[in-house]
C-alpha positions in Angstrom: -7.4 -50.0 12.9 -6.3 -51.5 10.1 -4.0 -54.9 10.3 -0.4 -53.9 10.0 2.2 -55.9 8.4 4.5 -57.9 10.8 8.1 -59.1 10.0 8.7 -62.1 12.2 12.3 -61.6 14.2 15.3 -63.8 13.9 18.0 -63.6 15.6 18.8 -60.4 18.6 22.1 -58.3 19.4 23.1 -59.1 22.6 23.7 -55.4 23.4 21.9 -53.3 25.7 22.4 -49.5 24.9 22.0 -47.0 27.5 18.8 -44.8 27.9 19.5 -40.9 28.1 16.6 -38.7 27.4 17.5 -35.3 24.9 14.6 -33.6 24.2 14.1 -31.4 21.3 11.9 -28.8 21.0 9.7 -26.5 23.6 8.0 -28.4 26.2 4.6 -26.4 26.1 4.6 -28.1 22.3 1.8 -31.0 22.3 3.8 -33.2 20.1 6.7 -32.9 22.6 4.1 -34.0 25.2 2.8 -37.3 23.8 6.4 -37.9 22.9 7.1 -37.5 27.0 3.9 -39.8 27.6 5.6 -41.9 24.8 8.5 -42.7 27.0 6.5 -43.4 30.0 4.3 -46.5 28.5 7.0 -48.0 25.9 10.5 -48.7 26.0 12.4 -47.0 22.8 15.5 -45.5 21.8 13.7 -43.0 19.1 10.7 -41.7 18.7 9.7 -39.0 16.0 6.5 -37.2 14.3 7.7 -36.5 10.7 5.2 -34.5 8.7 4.9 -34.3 5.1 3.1 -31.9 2.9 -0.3 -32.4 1.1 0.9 -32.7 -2.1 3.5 -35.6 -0.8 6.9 -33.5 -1.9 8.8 -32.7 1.4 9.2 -34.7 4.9 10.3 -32.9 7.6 10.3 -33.6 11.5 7.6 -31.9 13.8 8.6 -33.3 16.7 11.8 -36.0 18.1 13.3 -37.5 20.8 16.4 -39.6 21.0 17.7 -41.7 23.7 21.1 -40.7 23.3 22.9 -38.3 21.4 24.7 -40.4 19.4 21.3 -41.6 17.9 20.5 -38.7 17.5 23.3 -37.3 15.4 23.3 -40.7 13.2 19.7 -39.8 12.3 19.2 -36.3 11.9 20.7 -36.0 8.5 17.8 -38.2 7.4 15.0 -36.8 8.8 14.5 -34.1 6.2 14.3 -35.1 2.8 12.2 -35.1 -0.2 9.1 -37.4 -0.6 10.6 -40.6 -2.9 8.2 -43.0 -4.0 11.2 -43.9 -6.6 13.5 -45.1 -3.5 10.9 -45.1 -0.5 11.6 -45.4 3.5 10.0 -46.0 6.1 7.1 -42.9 5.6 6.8 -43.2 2.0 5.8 -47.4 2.6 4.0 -46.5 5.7 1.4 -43.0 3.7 1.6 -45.6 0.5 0.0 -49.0 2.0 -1.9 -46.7 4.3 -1.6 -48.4 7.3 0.9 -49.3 10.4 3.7 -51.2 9.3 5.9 -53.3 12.5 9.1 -54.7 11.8 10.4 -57.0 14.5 13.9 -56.6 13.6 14.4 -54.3 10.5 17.4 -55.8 8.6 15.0 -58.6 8.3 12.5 -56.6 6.0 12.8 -57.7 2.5 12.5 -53.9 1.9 15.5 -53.1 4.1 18.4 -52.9 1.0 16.4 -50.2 -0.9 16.0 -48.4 3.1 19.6 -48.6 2.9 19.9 -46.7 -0.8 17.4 -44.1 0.4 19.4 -42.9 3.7 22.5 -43.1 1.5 21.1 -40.7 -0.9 20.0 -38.2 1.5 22.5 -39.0 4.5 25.5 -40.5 2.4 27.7 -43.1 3.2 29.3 -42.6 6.1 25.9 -41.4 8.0 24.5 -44.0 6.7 26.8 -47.1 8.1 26.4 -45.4 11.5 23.0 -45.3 11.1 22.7 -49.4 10.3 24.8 -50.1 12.8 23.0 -49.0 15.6 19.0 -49.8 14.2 20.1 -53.2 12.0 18.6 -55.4 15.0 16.0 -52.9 15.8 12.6 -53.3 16.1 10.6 -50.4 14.5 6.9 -48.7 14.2 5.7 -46.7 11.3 2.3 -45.5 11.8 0.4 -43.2 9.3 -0.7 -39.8 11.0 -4.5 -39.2 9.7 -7.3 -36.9 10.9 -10.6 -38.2 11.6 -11.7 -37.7 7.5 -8.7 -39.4 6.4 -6.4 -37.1 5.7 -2.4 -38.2 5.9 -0.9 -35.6 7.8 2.6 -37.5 8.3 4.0 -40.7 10.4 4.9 -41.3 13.9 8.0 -43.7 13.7 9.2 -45.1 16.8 12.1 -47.9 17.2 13.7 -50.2 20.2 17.4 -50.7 20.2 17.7 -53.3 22.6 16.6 -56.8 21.7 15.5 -57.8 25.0 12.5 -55.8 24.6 11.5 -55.3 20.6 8.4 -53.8 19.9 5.5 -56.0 19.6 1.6 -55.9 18.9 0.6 -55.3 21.9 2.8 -51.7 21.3 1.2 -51.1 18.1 -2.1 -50.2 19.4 -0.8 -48.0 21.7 1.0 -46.2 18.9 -1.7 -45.8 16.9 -3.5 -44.4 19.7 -0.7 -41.6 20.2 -0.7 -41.2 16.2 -4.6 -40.7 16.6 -3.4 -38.3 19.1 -0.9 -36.8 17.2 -3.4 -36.0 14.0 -5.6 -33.8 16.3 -2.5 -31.9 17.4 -1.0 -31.6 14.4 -4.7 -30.7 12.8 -5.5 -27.7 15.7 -1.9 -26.7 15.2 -2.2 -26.5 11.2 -5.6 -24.7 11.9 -4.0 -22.3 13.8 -0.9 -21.9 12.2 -3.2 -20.9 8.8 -5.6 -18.5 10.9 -2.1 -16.8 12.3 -0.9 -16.6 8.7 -4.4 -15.5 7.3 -4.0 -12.7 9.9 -0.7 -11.9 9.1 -2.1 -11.4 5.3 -4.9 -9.4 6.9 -2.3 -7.3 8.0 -0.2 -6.8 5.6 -3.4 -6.2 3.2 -4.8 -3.2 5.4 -0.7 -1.5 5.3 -0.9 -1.9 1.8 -4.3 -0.6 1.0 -3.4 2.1 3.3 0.3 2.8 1.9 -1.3 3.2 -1.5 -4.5 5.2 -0.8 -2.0 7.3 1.2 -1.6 9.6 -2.4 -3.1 11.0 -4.9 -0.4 10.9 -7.1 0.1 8.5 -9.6 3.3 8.3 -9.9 4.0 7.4 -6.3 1.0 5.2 -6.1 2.6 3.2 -9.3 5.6 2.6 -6.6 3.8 2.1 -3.6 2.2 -0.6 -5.4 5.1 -2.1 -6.8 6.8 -2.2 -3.2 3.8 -3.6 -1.7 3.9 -6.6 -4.0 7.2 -7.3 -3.5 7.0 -7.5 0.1 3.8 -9.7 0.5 4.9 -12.2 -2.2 8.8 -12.0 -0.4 9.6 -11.6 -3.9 13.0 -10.3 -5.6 11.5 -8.0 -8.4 8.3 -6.4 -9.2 7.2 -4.9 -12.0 4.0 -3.4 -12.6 2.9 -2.4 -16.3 0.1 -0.1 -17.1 -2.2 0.0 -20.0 -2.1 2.9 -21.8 -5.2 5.4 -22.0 -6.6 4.5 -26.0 -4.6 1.5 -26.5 -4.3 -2.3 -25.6 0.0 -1.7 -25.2 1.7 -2.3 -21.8 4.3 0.1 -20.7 6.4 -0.1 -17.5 4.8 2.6 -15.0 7.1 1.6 -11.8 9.1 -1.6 -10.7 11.4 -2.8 -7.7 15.1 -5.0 -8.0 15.9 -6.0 -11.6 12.5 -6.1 -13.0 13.5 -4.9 -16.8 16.2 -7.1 -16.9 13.9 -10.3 -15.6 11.8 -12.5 -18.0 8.4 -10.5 -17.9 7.6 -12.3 -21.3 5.3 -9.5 -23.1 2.7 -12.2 -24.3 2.3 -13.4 -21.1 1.6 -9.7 -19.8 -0.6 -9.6 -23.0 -2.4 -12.4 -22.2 -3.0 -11.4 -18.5 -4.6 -8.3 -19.6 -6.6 -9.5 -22.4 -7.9 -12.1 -20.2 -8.0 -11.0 -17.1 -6.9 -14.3 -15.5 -3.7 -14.6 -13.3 -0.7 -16.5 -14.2 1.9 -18.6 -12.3 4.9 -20.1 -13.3 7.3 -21.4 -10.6 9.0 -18.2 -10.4 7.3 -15.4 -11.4 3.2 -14.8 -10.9 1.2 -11.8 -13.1 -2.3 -10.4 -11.9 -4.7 -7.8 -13.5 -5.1 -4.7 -12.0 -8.4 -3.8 -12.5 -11.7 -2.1 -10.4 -14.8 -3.2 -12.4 -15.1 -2.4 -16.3 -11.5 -0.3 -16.1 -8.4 -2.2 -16.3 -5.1 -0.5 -15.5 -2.4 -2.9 -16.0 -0.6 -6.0 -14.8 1.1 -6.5 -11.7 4.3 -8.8 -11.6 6.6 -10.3 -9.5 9.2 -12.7 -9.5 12.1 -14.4 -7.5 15.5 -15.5 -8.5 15.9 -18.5 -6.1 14.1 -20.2 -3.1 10.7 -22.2 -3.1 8.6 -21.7 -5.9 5.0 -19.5 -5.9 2.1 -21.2 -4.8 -1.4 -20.6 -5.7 -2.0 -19.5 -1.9 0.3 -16.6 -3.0 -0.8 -16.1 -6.0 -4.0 -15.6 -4.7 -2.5 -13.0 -2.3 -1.0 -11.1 -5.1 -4.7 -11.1 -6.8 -6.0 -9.5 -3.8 -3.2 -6.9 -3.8 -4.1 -6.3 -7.5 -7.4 -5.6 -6.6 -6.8 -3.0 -3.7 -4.5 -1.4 -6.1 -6.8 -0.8 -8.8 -9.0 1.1 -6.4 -5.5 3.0 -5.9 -4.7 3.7 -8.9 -8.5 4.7 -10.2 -8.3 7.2 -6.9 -5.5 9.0 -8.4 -6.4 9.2 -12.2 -9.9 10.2 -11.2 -8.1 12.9 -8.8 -5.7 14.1 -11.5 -8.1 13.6 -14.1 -10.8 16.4 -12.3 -7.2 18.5 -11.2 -6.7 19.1 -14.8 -10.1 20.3 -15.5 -10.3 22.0 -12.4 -7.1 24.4 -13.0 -8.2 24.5 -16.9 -11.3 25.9 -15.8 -9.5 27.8 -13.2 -7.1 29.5 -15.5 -9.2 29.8 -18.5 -10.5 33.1 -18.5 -7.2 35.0 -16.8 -5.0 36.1 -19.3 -1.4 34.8 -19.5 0.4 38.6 -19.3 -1.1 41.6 -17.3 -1.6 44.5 -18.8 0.3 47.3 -19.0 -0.5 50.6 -16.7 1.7 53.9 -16.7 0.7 54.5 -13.4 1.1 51.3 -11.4 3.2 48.2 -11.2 1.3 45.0 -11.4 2.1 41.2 -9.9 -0.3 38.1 -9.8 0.3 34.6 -8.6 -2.3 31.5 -8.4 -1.2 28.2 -7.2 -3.4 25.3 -7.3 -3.0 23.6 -3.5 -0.3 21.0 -3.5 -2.5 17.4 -4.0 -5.6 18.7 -3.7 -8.1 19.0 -6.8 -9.1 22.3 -5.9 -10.3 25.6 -8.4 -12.8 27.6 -6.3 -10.3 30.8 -6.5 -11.3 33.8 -8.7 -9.1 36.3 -10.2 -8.2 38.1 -12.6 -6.9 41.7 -14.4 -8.2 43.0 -17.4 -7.9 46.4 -19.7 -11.5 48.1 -20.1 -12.9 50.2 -22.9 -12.5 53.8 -20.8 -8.4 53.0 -20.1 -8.9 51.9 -16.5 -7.6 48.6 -15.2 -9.7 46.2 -13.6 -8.7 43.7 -10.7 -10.7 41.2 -8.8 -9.9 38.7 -6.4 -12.5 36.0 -4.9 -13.5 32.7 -4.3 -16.4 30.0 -4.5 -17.2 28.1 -1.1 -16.4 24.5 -2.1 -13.7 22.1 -4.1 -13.4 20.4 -7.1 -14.4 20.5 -10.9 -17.9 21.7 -9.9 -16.3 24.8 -8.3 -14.4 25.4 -10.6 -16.9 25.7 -13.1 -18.6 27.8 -10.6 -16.1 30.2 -10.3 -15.1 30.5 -13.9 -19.0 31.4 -14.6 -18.5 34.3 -11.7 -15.5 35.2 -13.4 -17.3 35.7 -16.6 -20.2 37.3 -15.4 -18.4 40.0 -13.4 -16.1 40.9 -15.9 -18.7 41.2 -19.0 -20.7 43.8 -16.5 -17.1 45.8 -16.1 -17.6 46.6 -19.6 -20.1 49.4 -19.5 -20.3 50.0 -16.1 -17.3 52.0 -14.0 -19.1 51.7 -10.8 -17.4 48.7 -8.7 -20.6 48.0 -6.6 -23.0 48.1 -9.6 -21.2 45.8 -11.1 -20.9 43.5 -8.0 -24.7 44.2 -7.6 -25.7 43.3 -11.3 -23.2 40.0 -10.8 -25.2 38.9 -7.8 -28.6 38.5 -9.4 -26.9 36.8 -12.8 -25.6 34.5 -10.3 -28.2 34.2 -7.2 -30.6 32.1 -9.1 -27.5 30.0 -11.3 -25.5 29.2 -7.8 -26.6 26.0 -5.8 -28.5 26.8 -2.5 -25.4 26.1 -0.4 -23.0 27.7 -2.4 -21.8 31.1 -2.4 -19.0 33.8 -4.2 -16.9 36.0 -2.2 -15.2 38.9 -4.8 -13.2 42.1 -4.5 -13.8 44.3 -7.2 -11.3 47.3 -8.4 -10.5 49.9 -10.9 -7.5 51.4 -11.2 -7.5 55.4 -11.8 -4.4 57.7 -11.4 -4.5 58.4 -8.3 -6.6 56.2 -6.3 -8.6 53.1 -6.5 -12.2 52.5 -6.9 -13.3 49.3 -5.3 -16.4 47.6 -3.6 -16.0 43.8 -1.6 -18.7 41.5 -1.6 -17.6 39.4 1.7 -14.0 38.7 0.5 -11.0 39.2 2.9 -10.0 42.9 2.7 -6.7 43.7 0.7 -3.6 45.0 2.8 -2.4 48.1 2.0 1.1 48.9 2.7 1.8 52.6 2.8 5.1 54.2 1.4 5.7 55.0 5.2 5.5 51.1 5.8 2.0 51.8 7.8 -0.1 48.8 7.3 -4.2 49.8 6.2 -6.9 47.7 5.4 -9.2 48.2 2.6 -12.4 47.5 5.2 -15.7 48.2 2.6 -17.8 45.2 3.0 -21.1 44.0 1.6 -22.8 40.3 1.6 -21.1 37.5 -1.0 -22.6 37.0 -4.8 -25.5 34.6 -4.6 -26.8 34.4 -1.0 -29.7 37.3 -1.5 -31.0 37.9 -5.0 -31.2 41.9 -4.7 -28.0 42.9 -2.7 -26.6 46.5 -2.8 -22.4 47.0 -2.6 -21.4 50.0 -1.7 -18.9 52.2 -3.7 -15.2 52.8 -1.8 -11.9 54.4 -2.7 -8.8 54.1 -1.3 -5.9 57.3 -2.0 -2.8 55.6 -3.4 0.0 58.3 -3.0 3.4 57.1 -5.1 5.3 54.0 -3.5 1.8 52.7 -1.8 1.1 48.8 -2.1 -2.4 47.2 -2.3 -2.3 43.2 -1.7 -5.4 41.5 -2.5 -5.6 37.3 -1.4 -7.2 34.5 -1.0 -8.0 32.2 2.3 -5.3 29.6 1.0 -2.5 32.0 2.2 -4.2 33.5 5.4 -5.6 30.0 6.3 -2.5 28.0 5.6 -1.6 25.6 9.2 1.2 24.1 11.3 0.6 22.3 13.8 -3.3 22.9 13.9 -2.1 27.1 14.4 -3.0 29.5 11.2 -0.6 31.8 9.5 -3.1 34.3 10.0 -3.4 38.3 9.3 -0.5 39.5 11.7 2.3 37.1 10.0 0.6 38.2 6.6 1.4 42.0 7.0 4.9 40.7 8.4 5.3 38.6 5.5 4.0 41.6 3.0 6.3 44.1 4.7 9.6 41.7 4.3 8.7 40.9 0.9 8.4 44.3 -0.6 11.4 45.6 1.0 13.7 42.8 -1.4 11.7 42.0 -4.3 12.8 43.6 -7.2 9.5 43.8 -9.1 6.0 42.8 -8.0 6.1 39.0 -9.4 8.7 38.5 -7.5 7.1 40.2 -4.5 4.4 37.9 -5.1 6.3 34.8 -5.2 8.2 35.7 -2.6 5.5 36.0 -0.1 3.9 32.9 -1.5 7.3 30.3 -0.7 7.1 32.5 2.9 3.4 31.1 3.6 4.5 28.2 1.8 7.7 27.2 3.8 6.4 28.2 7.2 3.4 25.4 7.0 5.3 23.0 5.0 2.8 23.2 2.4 -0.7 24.3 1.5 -4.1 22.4 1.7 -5.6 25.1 -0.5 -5.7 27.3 -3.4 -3.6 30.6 -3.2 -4.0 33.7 -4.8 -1.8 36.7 -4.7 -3.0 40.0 -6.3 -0.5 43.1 -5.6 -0.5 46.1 -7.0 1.5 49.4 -6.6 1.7 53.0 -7.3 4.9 54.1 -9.1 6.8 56.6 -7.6 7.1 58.7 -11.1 
């Protein structure tokens, strides 16, 4: 140990102050327990671990103990207080010379008048004449706190009222022993406060990364984002400003609290994005949002009062920026293949149906709510001999590539109509166009129709059979089956034909209706027909029968997971 400095005594108060133990703090708490030893081995009137932070800014008390309350309420206001090399105390000379420092009797230290100055700038006056008046004839002992590499974690002060038994050398060594002590407490404690906290992060990180993967919409992931930030950092705004597509300009995509009215400088933002290097300053902290090669945006925060950011926080919102980059590339990627998907979807359909003297027409596709779906095929189209076609289907599989799939199917079916007016040659002719274009596990279910004045021609290769609603309200099926496009290269489909006598309704759909769930339990057939029956009995027209039974579906599971398609078609009475 190093040789402290010692401050001969002169001369002692003659009064003896009682001893009253007041413990502070919970008694499982190791400081508390060398502080309990403390009072065992020495006599003292106060005792206290005060800690202060790497960077030598703050001192604040880890652990105390007073012999009497009054003591105890003429030093607390003292305790916690800025680091001041400018006016130091007792810690600042004790971390500064780097080694115990013993005063026999303190008013006696040549450095006692600017001790006085610093408790009156933290404590004031009145605090501080209290103070002097019970520890001017004390004898104290500032030791520095260190761990075993060196490292100044704080000071131990201890002090004897009673000048009948001062603190000597002999003391000193135990002290240091207990501030040897102290450093490994205060070290494992430190070391486990940090693993807690990086735990906490951990935490916080994985609810995060799992609020914003949680959609695929961008504009909600934008917020999700935003909110995330704001929480982690304990922030009071958040702003979070995305590049746009073609350009190097920043626009605000979300933000949380007063963000547009807060100093988000637009150079700085610039500067963040062009350099992909994170920014602090005091009160606000910017981080790229980037996965890879792409960069999104910028990703801000800021608070109006309180401590200042840190890097260790900064680094947490650079983390944060990173999960949400994977976010945000999620949901452009999913909208991004969406858009194609229902492009491809609804390229080859027709925007109006045509117009038949015998029959009343309705059609509805809707894409499946958040999902990048487009396997669904459909479609109505005039031919050269008068007659109407309709088809309904769908390609096993999601995405852009079905959708491609299914547009080719489309295509290929409907060019064969042309020339042909025999439903199940043209399936037939379809399925070897598309048995050796189709991937090995992919297939095309399709129902096939033409319209003729009184009945309909039709033949169904593996697609869900149409409902047909008689003008009596009895409920038919239109049961001709044959194998879907694409699984055998020759397959044969045979030719069928349904009577439609005036006020009869044929529904063709796809799985995304009959298939929709609650609660794990399908809509399935029976509540179709139900649905079917109530909705033709109040729509005015067949678009709105269609729509209608589409929000039924759609309201009883809260939502749908796939594609719908709604074909109807009806015989007019006249």
């Amino acid at each position: 140990m190093a040789n402290p400095e010692v401050i001969p005594p002169t001369d002692r108060p003659e009064r003896r102050r009682s001893r009253r133990a007041t413990p502070l703090g919970g008694a499982g708490d190791p400081l508390e327990l060398l502080l309990s030893h403390l009072q065992g081995l020495v006599r003292v009137d106060a005792a206290v671990f005060l800690v202060v932070d790497s960077e030598r800014t703050r001192i604040e008390p880890a652990a105390q103990w007073f012999a009497s309350a009054a003591i105890h309420e003429a030093i607390e206001p003292a305790l916690r207080r800025p680091y001041d090399r400018e006016v130091p105390g007792l810690v600042e000379v004790a971390l500064e010379r780097g080694r115990p420092l013993l005063l026999p009797r303190i008013e006696d230290w040549e450095a006692a008048p600017t001790l006085v100055a610093q408790f009156e700038r933290h404590a004031g006056s009145e605090d501080t004449a209290r103070l002097w008046e019970i520890f001017r004839g004390a004898s104290v002992i500032a030791c520095p706190v260190r761990t075993p590499i060196g490292l100044s974690l704080g000071v131990l002060v201890v002090a004897s009222a009673d000048p009948e038994r001062p603190l000597r050398k002999g003391d000193l060594r135990l002290i240091e022993v207990l501030s040897d002590l102290a450093a490994l407490a205060l070290e494992r404690s430190q070391l486990l406060a940090a693993e807690a906290a990086r735990g906490r992060q951990e935490t916080l990180l994985k609810r995060a990364s799992e609020g914003m993967s949680g959609s695929l919409e961008s504009e909600e992931v934008y917020a999700r984002v935003v909110e995330h930030a704001v929480r982690l950092t304990r922030a009071d705004h958040g702003l979070l400003s995305r590049l746009m597509p073609g350009s190097s300009r920043l626009s605000a995509a979300a933000s949380s609290g007063r963000a547009s009215e807060v100093s988000m400088e637009a150079g700085v933002l610039g500067e963040v994005a062009r350099t992909r290097a994170a920014c602090l300053r005091d009160n606000t902290m910017h981080a790229p949002v980037a996965l890879g090669p792409r960069l999104f945006g910028v990703l801000s925060v800021a608070r109006d009062e309180g401590p200042a950011f840190d890097e260790e926080v900064l680094d947490l919102l650079q983390r944060l920026a990173r999960i949400a980059g994977a976010s945000i590339a999620n949901a452009i990627d999913f909208e991004r293949e969406r858009r194609i998907a229902r492009a491809l979807t609804r390229g080859f359909v027709p925007e109006s149906l045509p117009e038949t003297p015998q029959y009343d027409l309705g059609l509805l596709y809707e894409p499946a709510d958040s999902k990048p779906t487009g396997g669904d095929l459909y479609g109505v189209w005039s031919l050269p001999s008068g007659q109407v076609a309709l088809l309904v289907g769908d390609v096993a599989g999601k995405g852009v590539e079905t959708a491609a799939l299914s547009a080719m199917a489309r295509f290929f079916i409907e060019a064969r109509s042309w020339d042909c007016d025999r439903p199940g040659t043209v399936l037939a002719q379809a399925n070897t166009m598309l048995a050796s274009r189709l991937p090995a596990d992919t297939f095309v279910t399709a129902f096939f129709a033409l319209l003729t004045p009184d009945c309909v021609h039709y033949a169904n290769a593996g697609h869900l059979p149409p409902v047909v609603l008689r003008a009596d309200q009895r409920v038919e099926q239109a049961g001709c089956q044959g194998l879907p496009l694409g699984i055998e290269e020759s397959s044969s489909y045979e030719d069928c034909r349904i009577e439609f006598a005036p006020g009869d309704l044929m529904v063709g759909f796809t799985d995304g209706l009959v298939e929709a769930r609650r609660a794990g339990e399908l809509f399935g057939d029976k509540r179709l027909q139900e649905a079917i029956a109530k909705a033709s009995g109040t729509a005015p027209d067949l678009e709105s029968f269609v729509r209608m039974l589409y929000d039924d579906v759609h309201r009883w599971a809260g939502g749908l997971s796939d594609d719908a398609v709604a074909l109807a078609v009806r015989r007019r009475a006249s």
